[in-house]
C-alpha positions as CSV (number, residue, x, y, z in Angstrom):
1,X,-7.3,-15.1,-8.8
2,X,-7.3,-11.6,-8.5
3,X,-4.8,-9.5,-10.6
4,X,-3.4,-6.4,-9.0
5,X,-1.4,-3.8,-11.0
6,X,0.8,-1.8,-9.0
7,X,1.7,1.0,-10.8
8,X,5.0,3.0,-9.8
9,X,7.5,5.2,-10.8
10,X,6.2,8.1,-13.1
11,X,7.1,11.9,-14.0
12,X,7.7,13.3,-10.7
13,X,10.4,14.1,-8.4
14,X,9.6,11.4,-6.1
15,X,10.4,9.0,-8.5
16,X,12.7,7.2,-6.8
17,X,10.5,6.7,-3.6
18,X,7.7,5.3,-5.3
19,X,10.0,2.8,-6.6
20,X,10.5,2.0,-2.8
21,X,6.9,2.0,-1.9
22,X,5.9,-0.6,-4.7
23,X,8.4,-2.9,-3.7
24,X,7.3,-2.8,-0.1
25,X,3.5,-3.4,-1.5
26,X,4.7,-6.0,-3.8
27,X,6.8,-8.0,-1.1
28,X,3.8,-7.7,1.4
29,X,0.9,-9.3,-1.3
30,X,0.3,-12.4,-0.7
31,X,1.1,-14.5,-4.0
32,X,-1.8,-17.0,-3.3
33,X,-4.1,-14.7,-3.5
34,X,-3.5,-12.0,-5.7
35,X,-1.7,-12.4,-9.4
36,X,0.8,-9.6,-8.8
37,X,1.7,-7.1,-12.7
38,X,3.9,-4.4,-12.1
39,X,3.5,-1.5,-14.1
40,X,6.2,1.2,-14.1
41,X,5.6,4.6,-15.6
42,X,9.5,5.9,-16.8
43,X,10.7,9.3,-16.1
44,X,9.3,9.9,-19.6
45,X,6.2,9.0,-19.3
46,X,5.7,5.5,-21.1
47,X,4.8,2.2,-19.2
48,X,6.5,-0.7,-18.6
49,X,5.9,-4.3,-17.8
50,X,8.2,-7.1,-17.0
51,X,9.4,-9.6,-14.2
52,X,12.3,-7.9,-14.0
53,X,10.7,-5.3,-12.1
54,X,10.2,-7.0,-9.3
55,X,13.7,-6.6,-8.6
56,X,14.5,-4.0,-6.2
57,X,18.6,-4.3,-7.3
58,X,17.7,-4.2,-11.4
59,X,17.1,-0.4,-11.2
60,X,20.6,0.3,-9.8
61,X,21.0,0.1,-13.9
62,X,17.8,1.5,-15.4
63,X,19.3,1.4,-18.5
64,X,20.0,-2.3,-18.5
65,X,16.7,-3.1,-16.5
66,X,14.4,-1.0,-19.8
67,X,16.1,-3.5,-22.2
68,X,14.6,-6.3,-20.3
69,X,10.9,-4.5,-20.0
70,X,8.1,-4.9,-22.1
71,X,6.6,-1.4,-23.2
72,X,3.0,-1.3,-23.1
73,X,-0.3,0.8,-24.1
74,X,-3.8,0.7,-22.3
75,X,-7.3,-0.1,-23.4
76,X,-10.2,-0.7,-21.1
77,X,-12.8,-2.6,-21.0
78,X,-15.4,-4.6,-18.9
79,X,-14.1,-2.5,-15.5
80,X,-10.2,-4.1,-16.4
81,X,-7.3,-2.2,-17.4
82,X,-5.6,-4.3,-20.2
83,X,-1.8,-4.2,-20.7
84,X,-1.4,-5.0,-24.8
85,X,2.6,-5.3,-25.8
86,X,3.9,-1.8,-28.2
87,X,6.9,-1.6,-30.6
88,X,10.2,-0.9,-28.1
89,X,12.3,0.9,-30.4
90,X,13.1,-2.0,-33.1
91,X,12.6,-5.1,-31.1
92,X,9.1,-6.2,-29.4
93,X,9.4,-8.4,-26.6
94,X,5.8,-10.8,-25.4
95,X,2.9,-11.2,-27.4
96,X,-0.1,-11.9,-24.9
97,X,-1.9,-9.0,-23.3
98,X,-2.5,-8.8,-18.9
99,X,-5.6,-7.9,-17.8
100,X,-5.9,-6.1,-14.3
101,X,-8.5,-6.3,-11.8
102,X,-7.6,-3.9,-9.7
103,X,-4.9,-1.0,-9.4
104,X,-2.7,0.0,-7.0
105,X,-1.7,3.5,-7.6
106,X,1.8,4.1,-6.0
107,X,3.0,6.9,-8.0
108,X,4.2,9.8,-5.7
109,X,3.8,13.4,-6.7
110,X,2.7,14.7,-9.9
111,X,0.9,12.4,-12.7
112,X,0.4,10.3,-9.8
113,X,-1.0,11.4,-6.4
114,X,-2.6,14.3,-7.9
115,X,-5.6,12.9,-9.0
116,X,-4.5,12.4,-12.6
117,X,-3.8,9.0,-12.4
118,X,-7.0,8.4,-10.5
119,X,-9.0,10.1,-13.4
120,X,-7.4,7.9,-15.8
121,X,-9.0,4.8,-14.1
122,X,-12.1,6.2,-13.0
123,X,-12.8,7.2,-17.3
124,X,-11.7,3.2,-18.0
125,X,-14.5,2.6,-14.9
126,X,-11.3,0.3,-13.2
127,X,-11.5,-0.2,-9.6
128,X,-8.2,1.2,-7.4
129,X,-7.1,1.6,-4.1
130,X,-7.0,5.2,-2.6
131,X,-8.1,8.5,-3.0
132,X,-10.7,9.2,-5.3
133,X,-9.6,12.2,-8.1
134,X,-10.9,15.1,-6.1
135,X,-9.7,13.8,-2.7
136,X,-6.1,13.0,-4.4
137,X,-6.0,16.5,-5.9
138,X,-7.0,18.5,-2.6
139,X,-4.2,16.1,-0.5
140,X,-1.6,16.6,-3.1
141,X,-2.6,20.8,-3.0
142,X,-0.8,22.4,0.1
143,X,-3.2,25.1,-0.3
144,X,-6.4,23.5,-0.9
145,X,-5.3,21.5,1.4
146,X,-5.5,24.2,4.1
147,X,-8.9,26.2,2.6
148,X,-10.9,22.4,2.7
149,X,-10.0,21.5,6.5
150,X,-10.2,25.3,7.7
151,X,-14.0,25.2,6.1
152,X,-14.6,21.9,8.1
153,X,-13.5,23.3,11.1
154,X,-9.7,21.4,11.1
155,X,-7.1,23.3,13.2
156,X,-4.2,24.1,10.2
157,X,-1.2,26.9,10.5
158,X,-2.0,30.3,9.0
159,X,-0.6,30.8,5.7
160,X,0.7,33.2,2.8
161,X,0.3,31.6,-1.0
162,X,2.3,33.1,-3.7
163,X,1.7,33.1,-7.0
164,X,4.8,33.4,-10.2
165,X,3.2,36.7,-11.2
166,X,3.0,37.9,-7.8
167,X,4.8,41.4,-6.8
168,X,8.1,41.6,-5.9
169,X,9.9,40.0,-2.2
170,X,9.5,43.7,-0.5
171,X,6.0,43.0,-0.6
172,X,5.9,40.0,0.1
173,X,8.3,39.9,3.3
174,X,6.6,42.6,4.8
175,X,3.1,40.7,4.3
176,X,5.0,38.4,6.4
177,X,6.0,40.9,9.1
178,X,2.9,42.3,9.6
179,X,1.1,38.7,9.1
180,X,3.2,36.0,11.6
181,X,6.1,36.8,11.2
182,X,9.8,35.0,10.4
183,X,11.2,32.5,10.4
184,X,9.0,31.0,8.1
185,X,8.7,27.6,6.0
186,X,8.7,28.0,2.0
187,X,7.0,25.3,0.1
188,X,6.0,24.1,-3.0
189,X,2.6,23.8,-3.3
190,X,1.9,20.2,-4.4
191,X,5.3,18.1,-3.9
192,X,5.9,16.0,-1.3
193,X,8.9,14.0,0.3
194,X,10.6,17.8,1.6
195,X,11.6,18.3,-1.8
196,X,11.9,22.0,-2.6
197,X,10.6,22.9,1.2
198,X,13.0,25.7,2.9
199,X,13.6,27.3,5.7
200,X,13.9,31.3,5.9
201,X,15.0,32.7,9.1
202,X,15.0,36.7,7.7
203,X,13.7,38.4,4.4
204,X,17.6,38.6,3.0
205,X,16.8,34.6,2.7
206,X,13.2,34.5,1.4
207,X,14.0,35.5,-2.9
208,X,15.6,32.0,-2.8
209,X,13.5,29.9,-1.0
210,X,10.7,31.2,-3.4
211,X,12.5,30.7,-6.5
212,X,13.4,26.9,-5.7
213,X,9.7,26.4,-4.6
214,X,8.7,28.1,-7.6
215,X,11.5,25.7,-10.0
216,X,8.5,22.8,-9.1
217,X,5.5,24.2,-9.4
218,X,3.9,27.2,-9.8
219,X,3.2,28.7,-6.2
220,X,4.9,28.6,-2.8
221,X,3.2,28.4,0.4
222,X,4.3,30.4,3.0
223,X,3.6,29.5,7.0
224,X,5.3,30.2,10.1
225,X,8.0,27.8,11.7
226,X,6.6,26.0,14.7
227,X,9.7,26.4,16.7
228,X,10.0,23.2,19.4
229,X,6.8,21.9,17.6
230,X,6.6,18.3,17.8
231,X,5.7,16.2,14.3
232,X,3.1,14.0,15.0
233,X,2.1,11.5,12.1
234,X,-1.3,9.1,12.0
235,X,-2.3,7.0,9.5
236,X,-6.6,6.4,8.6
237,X,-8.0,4.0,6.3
238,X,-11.8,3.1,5.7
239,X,-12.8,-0.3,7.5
240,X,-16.3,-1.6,6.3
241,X,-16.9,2.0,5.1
242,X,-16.2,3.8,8.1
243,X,-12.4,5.7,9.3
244,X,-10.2,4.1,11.8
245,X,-6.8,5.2,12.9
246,X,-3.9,3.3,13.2
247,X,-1.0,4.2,16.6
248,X,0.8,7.5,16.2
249,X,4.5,8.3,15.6
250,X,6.3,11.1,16.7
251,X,9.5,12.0,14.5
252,X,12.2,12.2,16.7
253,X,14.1,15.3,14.4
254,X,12.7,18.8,14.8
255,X,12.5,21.1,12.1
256,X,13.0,20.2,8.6
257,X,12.5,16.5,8.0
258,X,14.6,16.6,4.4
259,X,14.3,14.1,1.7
260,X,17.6,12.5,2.8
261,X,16.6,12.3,6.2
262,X,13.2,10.5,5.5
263,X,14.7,8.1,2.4
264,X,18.8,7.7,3.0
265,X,18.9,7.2,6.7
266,X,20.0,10.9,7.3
267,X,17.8,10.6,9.9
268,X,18.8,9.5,14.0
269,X,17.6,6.2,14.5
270,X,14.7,5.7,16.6
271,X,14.6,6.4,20.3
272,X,12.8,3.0,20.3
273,X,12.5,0.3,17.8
274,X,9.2,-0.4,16.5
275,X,7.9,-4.1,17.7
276,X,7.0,-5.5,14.3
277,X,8.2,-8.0,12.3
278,X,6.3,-7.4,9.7
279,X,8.5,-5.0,7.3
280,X,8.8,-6.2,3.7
281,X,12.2,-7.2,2.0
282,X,12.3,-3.5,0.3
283,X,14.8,-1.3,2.4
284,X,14.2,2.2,2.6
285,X,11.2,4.2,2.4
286,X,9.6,6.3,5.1
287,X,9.8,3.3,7.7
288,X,13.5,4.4,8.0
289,X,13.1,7.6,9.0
290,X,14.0,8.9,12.8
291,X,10.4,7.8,14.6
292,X,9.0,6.4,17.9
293,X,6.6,4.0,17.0
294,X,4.3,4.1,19.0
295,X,4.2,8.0,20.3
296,X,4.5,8.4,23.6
297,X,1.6,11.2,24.2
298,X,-0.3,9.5,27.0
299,X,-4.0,8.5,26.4
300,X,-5.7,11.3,26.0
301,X,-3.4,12.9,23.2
302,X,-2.9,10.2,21.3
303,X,-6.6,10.2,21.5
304,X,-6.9,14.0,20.2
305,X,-4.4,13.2,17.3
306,X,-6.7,10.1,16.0
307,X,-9.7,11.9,16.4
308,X,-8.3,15.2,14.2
309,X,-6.5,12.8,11.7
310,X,-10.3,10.7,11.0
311,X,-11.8,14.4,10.6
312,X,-9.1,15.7,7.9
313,X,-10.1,12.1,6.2
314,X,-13.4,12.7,6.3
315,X,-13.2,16.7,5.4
316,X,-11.4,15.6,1.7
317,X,-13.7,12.8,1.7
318,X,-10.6,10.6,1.1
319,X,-10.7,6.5,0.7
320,X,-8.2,4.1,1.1
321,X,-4.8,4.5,3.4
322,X,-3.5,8.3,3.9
323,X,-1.2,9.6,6.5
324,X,-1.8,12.9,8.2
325,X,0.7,14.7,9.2
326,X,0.4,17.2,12.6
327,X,2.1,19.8,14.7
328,X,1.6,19.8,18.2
329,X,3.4,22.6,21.0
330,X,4.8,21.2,23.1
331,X,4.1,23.4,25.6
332,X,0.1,24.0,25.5
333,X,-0.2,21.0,24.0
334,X,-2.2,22.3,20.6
335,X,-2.7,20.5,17.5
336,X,-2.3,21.5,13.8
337,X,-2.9,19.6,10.9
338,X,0.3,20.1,8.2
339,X,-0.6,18.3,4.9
340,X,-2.3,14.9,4.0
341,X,-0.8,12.6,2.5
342,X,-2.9,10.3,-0.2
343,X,-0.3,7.7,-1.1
344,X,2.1,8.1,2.5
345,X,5.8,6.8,1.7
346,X,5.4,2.9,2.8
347,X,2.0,3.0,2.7
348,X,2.7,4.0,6.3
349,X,2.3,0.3,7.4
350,X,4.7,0.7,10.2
351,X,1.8,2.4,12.1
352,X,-0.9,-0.5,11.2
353,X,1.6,-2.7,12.3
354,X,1.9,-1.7,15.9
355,X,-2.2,-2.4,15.8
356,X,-1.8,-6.0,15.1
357,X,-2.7,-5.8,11.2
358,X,0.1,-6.4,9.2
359,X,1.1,-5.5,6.1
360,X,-0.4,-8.1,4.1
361,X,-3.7,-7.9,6.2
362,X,-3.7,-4.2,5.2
363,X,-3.0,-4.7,1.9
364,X,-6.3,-6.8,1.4
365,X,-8.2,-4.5,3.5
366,X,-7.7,-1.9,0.9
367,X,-8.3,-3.9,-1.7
368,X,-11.9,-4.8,-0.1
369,X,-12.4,-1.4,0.2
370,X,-11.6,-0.5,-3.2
371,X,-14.0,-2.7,-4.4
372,X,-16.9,-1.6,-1.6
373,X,-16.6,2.1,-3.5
374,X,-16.6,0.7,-7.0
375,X,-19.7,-1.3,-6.5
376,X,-21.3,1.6,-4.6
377,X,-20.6,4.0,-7.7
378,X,-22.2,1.8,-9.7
379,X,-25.4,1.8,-7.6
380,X,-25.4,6.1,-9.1
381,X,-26.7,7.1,-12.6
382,X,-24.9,8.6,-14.5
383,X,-27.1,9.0,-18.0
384,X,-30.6,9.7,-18.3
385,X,-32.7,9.0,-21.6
386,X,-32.3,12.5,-23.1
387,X,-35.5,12.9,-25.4
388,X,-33.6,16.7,-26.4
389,X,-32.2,15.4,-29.7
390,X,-33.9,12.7,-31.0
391,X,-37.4,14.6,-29.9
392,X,-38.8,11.4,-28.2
393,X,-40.4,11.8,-24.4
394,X,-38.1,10.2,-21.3
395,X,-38.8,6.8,-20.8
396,X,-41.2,7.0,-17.7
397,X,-39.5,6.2,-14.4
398,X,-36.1,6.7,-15.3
């Protein structure tokens, strides 16, 4: 049987939603086919294992739910990541080691999505689901976000980056004035989930907005407001190697789609119900959020948004399941993409759902996938047999 380690959690901001996501992902593997090892990452940085959490209600008390956990360290080897038991602070609970076949990053934000994690298990040569590291760092980048899919030709906003050692707001607002203009959106530059996004309707409101951006990370993105615009979210995943996009969904709030709105039901509920049965025990997560499921843009658009969605996957040369997130006016009827997302809240299974493939069935499709790229990086060389030190000639052929 093949062990999956979901790993969760982790030193970011969206903590609390990756906790969400993993609990969806762990209620939708199939048990009979997969041995199932969470792996939490604390808010300081150390991992976790333990049955306990596979309960969704234990970390209402993380400080009860650590005593139950077993802390644990890494070490690699033959392409598995191996869980052995550490000292937790005077007491050590286990004594056997878990191996991991496979990995199932779920860490949102920082150390997680941003290609960090990803390097981690590309060094111990494990196979994982998603992104690869340079994918996963251009989604989680807001502006390199924006430089990769204007170079491939990828409709996306205009946009003003500043930096913490940048010149003072004067400048700055009237770079917007003679650029696009206000009102504008402030956001940090690599976090996700709304967190530390504003919005500044004159210059007298722009020094804040840029000083909470700036609190996360260390640039803002600046780009106009798309007032009326119309969110439009699509989910892509590689099937047998090549893209395929799931339905769309259009968000049914305009404007700023906060944290609250997406994760604590701030948001209306949805004009219509999505038809699927398939959502996991987990509550919350980005399936709550205000949404008609499936879009109602006619043929054609929903068309366009697919067909834009499978080009910003393929322009970050991303893997495994990502949602893009796009803009459309209402009025003309034009398209922008707004930001990828390389590990979507949910896994964004809400939109596979509608296709027929549910979230288990998505879940092993992944998986396959996973495996199709490890087996294919293999097939590469990555040594040659260097004669430059030891003075003897290259073996012939190699």
């Amino acid at each position: 049987m093949t062990s999956i380690g979901v790993i969760f959690g982790g030193r970011s901001v969206e903590h609390e939603v990756s906790v969400l996501t993993a609990h969806q992902a762990m209620a939708a593997l199939d048990d009979t086919d997969f041995s199932i090892v969470p792996v939490y990452i604390g808010k300081d940085g150390q991992w976790y294992t333990g049955t306990a959490l596979r309960e969704l209600s234990a970390f209402a008390d993380i400080a009860s739910l650590m005593r139950r956990l077993q802390m644990v360290r890494m070490s690699f080897g033959e392409g598995r990541l191996v869980l052995e038991p550490r000292a937790h602070g005077l007491r050590r609970f286990g004594a056997g080691s878990l191996a991991i076949d496979v990995a199932l990053p779920l860490v949102h934000g920082t150390f997680g999505e941003d290609g960090t994690l990803q390097g981690l298990l590309e060094m111990a040569n494990v196979p994982y689901i998603g992104c690869d590291v340079a994918a996963s760092a251009i989604g989680m980048d807001k502006h390199l976000t924006k430089v990769v899919l204007g170079a491939a030709g990828v409709p996306v906003l205009p946009y003003l980056m500043v930096w913490q050692k940048d010149p003072g707001l004067a400048q700055i607002a009237e770079r917007i004035s003679s650029g696009f203009g206000f009102p504008v959106y402030v956001k940090p530059r690599n976090l996700g989930s709304s967190i530390g996004v504003s919005r500044v309707a004159s210059a007298d409101e722009l020094g804040d907005a840029i000083e909470l951006a700036l609190s996360y990370t260390d640039g803002a993105l600046i780009e106009p407001s798309q007032e009326g615009a119309i969110e439009i979210n699509c989910s892509v995943m590689r099937k047998d190697g090549a893209p395929v996009a799931s339905v769309c969904e259009q968000l049914t709030k305009r404007g700023l789609v906060s944290y609250v709105d997406k994760y604590m039901g701030g948001a209306k509920q949805p004009a219509r119900e999505s038809k699927s049965t398939q959502a996991p025990a987990a509550k919350g997560g980005m399936k709550n959020a205000g949404r008609i499921v499936p879009a109602p843009l006619g043929a054609a658009t929903t068309r366009r948004v697919q067909e834009m969605s499978m080009a910003a996957y393929s322009a970050i040369h991303a893997d495994g399941i990502v949602r893009v997130d796009l803009l459309m006016d209402e009025a003309s009827g034009k398209l922008t993409v707004n930001e990828l997302n390389t590990i979507p809240g949910s896994l964004a299974f809400y939109l596979w759902s509608e296709t027929g493939l549910s979230f288990p069935r998505l879940l092993e499709t992944a998986v396959t996938d996973s495996r199709r790229r490890f087996f294919a990086r293999d097939e590469h060389s990555y040594s040659i047999d260097s004669w430059l030190l030891s003075g003897a000639p290259p073996v012939s052929g190699k």
